[in-house]
DSSP file (Angstrom, degrees, kcal/mol; ACC not computed):
  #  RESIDUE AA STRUCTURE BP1 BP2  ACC     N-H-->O    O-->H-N    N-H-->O    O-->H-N    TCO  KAPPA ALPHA  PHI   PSI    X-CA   Y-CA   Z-CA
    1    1 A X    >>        0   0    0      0, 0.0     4,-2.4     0, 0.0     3,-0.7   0.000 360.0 360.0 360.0 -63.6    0.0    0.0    0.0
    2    2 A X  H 3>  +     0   0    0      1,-0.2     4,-2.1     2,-0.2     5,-0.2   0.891 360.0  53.1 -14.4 -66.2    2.9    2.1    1.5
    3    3 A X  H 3> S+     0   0    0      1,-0.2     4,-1.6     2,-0.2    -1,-0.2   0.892 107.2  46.2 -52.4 -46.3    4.8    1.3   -2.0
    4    4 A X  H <> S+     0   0    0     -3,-0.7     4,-1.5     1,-0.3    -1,-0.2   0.706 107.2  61.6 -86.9 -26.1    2.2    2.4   -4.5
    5    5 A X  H  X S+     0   0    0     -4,-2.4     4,-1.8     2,-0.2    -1,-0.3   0.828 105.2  39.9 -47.4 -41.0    1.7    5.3   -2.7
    6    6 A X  H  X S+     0   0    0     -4,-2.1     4,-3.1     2,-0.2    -2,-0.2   0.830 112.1  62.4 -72.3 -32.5    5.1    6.7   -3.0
    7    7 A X  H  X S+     0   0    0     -4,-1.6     4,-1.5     2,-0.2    -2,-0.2   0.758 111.3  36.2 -58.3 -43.5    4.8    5.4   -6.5
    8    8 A X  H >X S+     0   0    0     -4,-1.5     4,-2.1     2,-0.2     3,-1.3   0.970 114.7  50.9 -60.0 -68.2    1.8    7.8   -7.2
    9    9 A X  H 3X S+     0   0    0     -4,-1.8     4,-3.3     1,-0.3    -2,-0.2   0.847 109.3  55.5 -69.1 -42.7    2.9   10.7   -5.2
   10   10 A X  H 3X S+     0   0    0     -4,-3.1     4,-0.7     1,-0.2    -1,-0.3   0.844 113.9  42.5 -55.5 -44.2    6.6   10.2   -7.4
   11   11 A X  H <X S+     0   0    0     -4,-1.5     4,-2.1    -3,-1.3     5,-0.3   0.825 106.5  60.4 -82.3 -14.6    4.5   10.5  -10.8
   12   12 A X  H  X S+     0   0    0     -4,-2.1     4,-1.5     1,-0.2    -2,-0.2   0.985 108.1  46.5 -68.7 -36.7    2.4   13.3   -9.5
   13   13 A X  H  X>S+     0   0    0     -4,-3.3     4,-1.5     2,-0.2     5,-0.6   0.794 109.9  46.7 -45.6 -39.0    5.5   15.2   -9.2
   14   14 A X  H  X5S+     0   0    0     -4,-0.7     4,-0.5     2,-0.2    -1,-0.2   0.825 118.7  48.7 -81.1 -25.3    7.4   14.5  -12.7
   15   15 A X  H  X5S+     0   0    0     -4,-2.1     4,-0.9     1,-0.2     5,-0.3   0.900 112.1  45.0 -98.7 -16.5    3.8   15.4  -14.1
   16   16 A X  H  X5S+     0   0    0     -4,-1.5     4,-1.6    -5,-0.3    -1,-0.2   0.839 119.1  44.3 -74.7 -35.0    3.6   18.8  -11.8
   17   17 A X  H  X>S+     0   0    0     -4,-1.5     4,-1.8     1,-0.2     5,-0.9   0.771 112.1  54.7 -88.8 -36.8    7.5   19.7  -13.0
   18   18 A X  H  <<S+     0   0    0     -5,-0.6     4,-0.3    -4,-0.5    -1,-0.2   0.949 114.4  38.0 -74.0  -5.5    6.6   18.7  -16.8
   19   19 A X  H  X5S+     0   0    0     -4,-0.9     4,-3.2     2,-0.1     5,-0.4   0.831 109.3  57.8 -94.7 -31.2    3.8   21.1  -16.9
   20   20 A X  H  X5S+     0   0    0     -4,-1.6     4,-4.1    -5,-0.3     5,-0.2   0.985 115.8  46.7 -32.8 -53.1    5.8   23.9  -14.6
   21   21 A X  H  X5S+     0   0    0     -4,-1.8     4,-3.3     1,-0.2     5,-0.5   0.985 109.3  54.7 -57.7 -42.8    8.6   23.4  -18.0
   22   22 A X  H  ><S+     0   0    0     -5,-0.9     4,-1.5    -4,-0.3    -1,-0.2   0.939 101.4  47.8 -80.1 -17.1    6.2   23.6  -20.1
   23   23 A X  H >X S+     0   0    0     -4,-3.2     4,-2.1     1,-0.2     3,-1.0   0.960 116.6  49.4 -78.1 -60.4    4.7   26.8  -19.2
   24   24 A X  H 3X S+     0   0    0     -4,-4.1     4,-1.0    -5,-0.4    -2,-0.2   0.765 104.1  56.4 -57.0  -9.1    8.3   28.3  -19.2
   25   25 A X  H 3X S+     0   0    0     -4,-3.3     4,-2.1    -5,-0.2    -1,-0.2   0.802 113.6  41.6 -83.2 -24.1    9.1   27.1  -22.2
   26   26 A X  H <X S+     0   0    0     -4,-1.5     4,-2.8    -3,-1.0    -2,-0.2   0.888 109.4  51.6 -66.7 -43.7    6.3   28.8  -23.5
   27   27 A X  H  X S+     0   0    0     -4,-2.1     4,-0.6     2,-0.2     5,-0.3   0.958 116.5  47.8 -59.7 -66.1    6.5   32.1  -21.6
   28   28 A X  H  X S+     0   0    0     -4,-1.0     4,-1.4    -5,-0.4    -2,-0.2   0.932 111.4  48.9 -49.9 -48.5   10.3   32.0  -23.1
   29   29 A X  H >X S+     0   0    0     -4,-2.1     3,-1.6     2,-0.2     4,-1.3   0.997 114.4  47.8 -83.7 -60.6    9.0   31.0  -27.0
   30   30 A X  H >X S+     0   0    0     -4,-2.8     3,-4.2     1,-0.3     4,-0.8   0.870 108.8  51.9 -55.1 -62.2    6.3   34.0  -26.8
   31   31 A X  H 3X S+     0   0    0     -4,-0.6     4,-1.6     1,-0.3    -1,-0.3   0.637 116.5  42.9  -6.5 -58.5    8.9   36.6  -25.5
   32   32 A X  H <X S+     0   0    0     -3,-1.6     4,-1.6    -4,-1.4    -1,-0.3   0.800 108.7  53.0 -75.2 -37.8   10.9   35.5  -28.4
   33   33 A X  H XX S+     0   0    0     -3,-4.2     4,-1.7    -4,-1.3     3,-0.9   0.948 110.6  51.0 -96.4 -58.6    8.2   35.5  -30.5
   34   34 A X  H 3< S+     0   0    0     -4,-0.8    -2,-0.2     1,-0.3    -1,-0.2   0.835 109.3  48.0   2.0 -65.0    7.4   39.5  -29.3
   35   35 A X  H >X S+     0   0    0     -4,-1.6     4,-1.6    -5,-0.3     3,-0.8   0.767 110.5  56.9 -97.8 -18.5   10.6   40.8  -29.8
   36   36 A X  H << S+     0   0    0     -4,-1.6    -1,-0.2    -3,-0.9    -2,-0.2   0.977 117.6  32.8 -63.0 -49.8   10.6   38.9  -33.7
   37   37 A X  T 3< S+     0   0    0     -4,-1.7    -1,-0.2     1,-0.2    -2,-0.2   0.378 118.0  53.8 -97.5  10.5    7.6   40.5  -34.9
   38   38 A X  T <4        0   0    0     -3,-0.8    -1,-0.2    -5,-0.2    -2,-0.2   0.865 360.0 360.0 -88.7 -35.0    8.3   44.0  -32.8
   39   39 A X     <        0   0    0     -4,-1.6    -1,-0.2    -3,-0.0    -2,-0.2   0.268 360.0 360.0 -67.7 360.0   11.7   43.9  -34.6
């Protein structure tokens, strides 16, 4: 019980850090995408 718990709590984390990236990778691509088409 103990096991599959940690096992859960261990993917809820990698899936909380892969959206955290992905919203900075996004925030970073508009920025970029700003300064292309201010330019």
């Amino acid at each position: 019980m103990f096991e599959t718990l940690a096992k859960f709590i261990q993917k809820t984390v990698q899936a909380a850090r892969a959206v955290v990236a992905g919203q900075a990778s996004r925030k970073r691509m508009n920025k970029e995408m700003i300064k292309i088409s201010c330019s």
